[in-house]
C-alpha positions as a printed Julia matrix, in Angstrom:
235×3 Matrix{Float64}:
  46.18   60.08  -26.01
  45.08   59.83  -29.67
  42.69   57.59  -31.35
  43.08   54.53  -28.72
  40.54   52.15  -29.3
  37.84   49.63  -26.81
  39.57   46.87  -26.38
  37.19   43.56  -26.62
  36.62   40.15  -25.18
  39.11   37.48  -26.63
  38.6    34.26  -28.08
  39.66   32.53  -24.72
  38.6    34.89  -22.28
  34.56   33.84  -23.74
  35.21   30.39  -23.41
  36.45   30.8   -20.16
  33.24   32.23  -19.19
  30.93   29.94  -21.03
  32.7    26.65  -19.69
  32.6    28.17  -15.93
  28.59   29.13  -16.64
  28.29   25.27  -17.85
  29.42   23.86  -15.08
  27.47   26.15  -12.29
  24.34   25.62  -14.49
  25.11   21.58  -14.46
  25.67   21.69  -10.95
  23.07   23.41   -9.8
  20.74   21.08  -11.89
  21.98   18.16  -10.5
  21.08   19.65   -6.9
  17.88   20.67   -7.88
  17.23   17.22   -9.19
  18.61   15.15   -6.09
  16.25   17.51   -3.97
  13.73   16.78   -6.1
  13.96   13.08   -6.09
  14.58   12.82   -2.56
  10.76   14.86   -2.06
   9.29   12.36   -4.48
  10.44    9.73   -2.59
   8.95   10.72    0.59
   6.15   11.42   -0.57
   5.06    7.7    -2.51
   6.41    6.01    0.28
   3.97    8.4     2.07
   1.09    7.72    0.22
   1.73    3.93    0.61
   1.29    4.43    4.23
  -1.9     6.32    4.01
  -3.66    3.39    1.53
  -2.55    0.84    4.43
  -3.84    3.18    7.08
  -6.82    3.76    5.71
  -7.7     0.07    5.1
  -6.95   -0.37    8.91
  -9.49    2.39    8.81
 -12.13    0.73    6.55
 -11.91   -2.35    8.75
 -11.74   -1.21   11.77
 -15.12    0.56   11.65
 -16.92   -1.94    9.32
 -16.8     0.07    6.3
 -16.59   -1.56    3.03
 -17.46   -0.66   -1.21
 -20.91   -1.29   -2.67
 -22.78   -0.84    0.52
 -25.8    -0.67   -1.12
 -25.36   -4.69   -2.72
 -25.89   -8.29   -0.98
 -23.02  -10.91   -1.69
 -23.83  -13.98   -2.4
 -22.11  -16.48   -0.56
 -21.39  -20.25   -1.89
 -17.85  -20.62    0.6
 -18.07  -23.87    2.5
 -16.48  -24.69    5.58
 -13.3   -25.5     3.55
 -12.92  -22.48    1.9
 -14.01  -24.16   -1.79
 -16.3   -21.21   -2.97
 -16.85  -18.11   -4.36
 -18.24  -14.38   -3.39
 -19.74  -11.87   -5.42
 -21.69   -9.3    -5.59
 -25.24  -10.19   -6.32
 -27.3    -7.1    -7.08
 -29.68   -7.33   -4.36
 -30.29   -3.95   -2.6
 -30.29   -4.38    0.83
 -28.43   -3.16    4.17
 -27.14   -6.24    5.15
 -24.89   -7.71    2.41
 -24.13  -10.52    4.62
 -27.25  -12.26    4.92
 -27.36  -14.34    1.79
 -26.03  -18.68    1.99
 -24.96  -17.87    5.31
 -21.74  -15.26    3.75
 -20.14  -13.24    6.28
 -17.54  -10.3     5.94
 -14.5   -10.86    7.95
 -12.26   -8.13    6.59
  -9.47   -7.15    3.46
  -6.24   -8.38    1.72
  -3.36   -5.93    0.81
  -1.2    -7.2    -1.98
   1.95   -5.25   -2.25
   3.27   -6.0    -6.27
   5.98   -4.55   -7.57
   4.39   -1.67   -9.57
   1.02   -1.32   -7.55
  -0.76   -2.63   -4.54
  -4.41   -4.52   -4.29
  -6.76   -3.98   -1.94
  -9.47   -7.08   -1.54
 -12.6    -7.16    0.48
 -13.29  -11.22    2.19
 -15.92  -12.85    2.88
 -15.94  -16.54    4.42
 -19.02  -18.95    5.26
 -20.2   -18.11    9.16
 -20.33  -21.35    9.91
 -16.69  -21.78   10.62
 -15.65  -21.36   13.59
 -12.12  -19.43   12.74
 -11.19  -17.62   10.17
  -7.65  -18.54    8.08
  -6.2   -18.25    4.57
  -7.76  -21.37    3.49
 -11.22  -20.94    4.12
 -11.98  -17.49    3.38
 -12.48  -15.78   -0.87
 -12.27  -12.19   -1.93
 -15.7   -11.12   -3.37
 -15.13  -10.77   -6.8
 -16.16   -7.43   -8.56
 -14.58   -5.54   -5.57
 -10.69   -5.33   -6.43
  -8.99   -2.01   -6.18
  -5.82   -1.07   -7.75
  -3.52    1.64   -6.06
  -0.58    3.04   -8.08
   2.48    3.98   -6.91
   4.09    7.49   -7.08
   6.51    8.96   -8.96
   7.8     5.63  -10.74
   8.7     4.06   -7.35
   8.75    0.28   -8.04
   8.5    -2.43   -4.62
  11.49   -4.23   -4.37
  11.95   -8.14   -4.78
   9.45   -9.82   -7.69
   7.21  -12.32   -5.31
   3.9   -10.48   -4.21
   3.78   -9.2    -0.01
   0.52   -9.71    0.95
  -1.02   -8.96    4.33
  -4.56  -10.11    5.52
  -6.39   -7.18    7.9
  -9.4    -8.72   10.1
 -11.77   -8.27   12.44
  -9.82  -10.01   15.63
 -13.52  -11.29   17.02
 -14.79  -13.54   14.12
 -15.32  -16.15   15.99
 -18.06  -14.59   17.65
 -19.83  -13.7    14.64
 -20.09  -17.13   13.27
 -23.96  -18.27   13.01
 -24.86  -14.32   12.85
 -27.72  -13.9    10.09
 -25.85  -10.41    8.68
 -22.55   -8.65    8.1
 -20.7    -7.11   11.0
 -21.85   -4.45   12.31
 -20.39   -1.13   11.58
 -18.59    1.15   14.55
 -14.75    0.33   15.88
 -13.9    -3.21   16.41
 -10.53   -4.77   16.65
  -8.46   -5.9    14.12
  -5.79   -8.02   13.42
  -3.1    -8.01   10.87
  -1.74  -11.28    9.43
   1.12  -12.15    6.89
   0.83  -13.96    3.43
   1.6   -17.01    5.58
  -1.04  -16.38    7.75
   0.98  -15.85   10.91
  -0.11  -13.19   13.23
   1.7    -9.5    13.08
   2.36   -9.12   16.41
   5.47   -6.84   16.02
   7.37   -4.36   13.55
  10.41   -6.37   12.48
  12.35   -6.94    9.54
  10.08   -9.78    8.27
   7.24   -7.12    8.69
   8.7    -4.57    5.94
   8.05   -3.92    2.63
  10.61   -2.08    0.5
  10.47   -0.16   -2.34
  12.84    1.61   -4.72
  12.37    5.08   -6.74
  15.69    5.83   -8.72
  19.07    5.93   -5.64
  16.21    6.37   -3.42
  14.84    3.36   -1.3
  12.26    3.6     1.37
  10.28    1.39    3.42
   6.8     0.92    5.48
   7.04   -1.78    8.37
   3.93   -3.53    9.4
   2.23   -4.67   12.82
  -0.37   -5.7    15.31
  -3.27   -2.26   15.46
  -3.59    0.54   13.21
  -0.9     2.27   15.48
   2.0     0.38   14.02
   2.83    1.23   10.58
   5.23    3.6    10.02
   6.96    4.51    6.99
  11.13    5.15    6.55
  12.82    7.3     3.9
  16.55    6.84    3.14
  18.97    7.25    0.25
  21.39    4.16   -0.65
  21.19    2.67    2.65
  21.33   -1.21    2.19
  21.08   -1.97    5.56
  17.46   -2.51    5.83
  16.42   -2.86    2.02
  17.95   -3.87   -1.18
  19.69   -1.42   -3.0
């Protein structure tokens, strides 16, 4: 044969290719971003669990910030009162106006969750939302991950406590450190004595939602991840 010539791509046949390259790149995109998602979700709801664990934690064995500081203590029997840190050094921060520790408040807001450390007068002889203050100077702020949001607008707050004030009240000091019992109580001040649906807090982080449910001991809290699933949180 003489003189025949390469024959080339057409027109067509290249945007064939490129529109069939388009959509395998897309797709494969949009996989790699659903995986990714889904991880991120796990993982704040994750870290939620851990903050909550470890206040359990801090409780639990008397641990709390500023160990170093007296509070100073002007709660009355009613609750009518403040706390606050006083700058005395000293190991017992509980000994000044009769101000006892009894334990810390997790607030669960829709783009963070606060972490307060209580202190009531030990003269009363039980413990309750109304007669207890968090000592001011001692807020912490936890973030959540990876943009995930709580669901609903009203604040979830939980109360974690030592389960045996009553036997502290009169004591000239703090607690003292090493494991004692706690118990968990809602925003209304109810006990926790269950995981249920009134116990769990939802959150939200793009399709994703997720959840951590709440009880009785630092054994029950557990966390759930699922994707569009309505049936135990708002989509």
């Amino acid at each position: 044969m003489i003189g025949q010539k390469n024959r080339g791509y057409t027109i067509v046949e290249v945007m064939i290719f490129l529109t069939v390259s388009s959509v395998l790149f897309i797709s494969v995109a949009v996989l790699i971003s659903g995986q990714l998602g889904k991880h991120q979700a796990r993982d704040a709801v994750n870290q939620v669990e851990s903050v909550v664990r470890g206040v359990f934690s801090d409780v639990g064995n008397g641990y709390f910030p500023e160990v170093g500081q007296k509070v100073s203590c002007t709660i009355d029997i009613n609750g009518v009162g403040t706390a606050q840190l006083n700058g005395i050094s000293g190991s017992n921060r509980g000994t000044v106006t009769n101000c006892i520790i009894v334990g810390k408040k997790i607030t669960f807001k829709p783009s963070n969750i606060e972490i307060e450390t209580l202190a009531a007068n030990s003269g009363i002889l039980s413990v309750s939302s109304t007669n207890i203050q968090p000592i001011i100077g001692l807020k912490e702020t936890k973030g959540y991950k990876w943009g995930m949001t709580r669901s609903g607008t009203n604040d979830k707050t939980y109360y974690v406590l030592f389960s045996n004030y009553s036997s502290q009240t009169g004591a000239s000091g703090e607690f003292l450190s090493g494991y004692q019992n706690i118990t968990t109580k809602d925003g209304a001040f109810l006990a926790v004595s269950q995981a249920n649906s009134n116990n769990l807090v939802c959150f939200k982080n793009g399709s994703n939602t997720s959840s951590i449910t709440i009880a009785d001991n630092t054994q029950k809290i557990s966390s759930n991840y699922v994707q569009q699933d309505t049936s135990k949180c708002p989509a």
